[in-house]
C-alpha positions as CSV (number, residue, x, y, z in Angstrom):
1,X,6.0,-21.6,-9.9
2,X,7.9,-18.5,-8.6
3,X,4.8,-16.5,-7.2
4,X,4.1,-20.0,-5.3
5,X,7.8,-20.0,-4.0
6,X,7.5,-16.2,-3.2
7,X,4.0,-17.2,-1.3
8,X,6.3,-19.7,0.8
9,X,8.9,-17.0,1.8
10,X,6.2,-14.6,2.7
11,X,4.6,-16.8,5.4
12,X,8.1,-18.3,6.3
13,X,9.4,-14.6,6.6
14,X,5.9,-13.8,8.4
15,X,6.6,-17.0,11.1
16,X,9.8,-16.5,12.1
17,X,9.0,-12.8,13.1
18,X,6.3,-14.6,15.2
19,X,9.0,-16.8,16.4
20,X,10.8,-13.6,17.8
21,X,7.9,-12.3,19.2
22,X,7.1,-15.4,21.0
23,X,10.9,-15.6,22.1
24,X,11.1,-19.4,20.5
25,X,13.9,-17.6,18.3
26,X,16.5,-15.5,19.9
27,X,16.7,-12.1,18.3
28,X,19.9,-12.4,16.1
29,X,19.6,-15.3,14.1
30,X,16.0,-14.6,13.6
31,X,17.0,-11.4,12.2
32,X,19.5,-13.0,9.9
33,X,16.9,-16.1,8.9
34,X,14.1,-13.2,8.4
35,X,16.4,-10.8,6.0
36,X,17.1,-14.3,4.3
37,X,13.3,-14.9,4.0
38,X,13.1,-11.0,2.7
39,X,15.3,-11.3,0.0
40,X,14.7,-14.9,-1.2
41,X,10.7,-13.5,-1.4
42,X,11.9,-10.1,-3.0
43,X,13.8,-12.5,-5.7
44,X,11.1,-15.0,-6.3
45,X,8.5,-12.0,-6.6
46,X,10.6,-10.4,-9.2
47,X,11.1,-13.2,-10.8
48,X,7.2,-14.0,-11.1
49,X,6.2,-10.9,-12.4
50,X,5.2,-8.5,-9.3
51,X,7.6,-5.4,-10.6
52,X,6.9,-5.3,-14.0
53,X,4.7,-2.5,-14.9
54,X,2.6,-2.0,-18.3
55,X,4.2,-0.2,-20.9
56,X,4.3,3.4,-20.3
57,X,2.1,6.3,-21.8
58,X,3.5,7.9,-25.1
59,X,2.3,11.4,-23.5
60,X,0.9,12.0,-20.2
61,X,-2.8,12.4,-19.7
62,X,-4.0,16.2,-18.7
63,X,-6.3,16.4,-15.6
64,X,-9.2,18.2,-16.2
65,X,-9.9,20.4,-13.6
66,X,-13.1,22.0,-12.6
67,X,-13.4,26.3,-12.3
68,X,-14.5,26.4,-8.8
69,X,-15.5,29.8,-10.0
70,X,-17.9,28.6,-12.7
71,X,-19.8,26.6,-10.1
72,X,-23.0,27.8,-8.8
73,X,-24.0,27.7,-4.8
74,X,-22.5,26.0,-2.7
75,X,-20.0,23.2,-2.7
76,X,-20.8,20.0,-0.6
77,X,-18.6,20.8,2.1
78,X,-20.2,24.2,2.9
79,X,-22.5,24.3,5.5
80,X,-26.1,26.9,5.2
81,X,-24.6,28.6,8.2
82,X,-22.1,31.6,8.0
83,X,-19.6,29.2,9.7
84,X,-19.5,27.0,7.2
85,X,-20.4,24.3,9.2
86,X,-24.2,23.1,8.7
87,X,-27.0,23.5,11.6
88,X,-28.5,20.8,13.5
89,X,-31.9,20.6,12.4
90,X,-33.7,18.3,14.5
C-alpha cells in the first residue's frame, strides 16, 4: 500500500511543478506544496521498500583485468592506418 501512496505523491509532486510552469500556481506556495509532495513520497518510498539494499558481500569481488600486453594485434578501437583512425574503403 505504501509504493501505491508513494506512486500518488510522485504524480501529485510531478503536477503541481506543471502547475507552476503553467502559472495556475503562483511560485511560493507551489514550492512549499511541491517540497511537501517530495517528502511525503520520499517517506512513503522508504517505507515501501525502495532504500533497502540486499545484504552486503562478506568480501569484495576482485575485477579481473585483462594484460593489454598479452593481447595480440590490434585492439578494436585501432584503426589499420598509422593514425589510428581506420581508412575509408569504399
Amino acid at each position: 500500500m505504501s509504493g501505491v501512496i508513494a506512486f500518488v505523491m510522485f504524480f501529485l509532486m510531478l503536477g503541481t511543478v506543471g502547475g507552476i510552469e503553467n502559472d495556475t500556481i503562483p511560485l511560493l506556495p507551489g514550492m512549499i506544496q511541491t517540497f511537501a509532495f517530495m517528502g511525503l513520497w520520499v517517506l512513503f518510498s522508504h517505507l515501501a521498500g525502495a532504500f533497502d539494499y540486499p545484504q552486503e558481500r562478506s568480501e569484495p569481488r576482485e575485477v579481473q583485468r585483462e594484460n593489454p600486453d598479452a593481447r595480440p594485434g590490434r585492439t578494436g578501437r585501432e584503426g589499420p592506418g598509422p593514425s589510428g583512425r581506420a581508412k575509408n574503403h569504399r
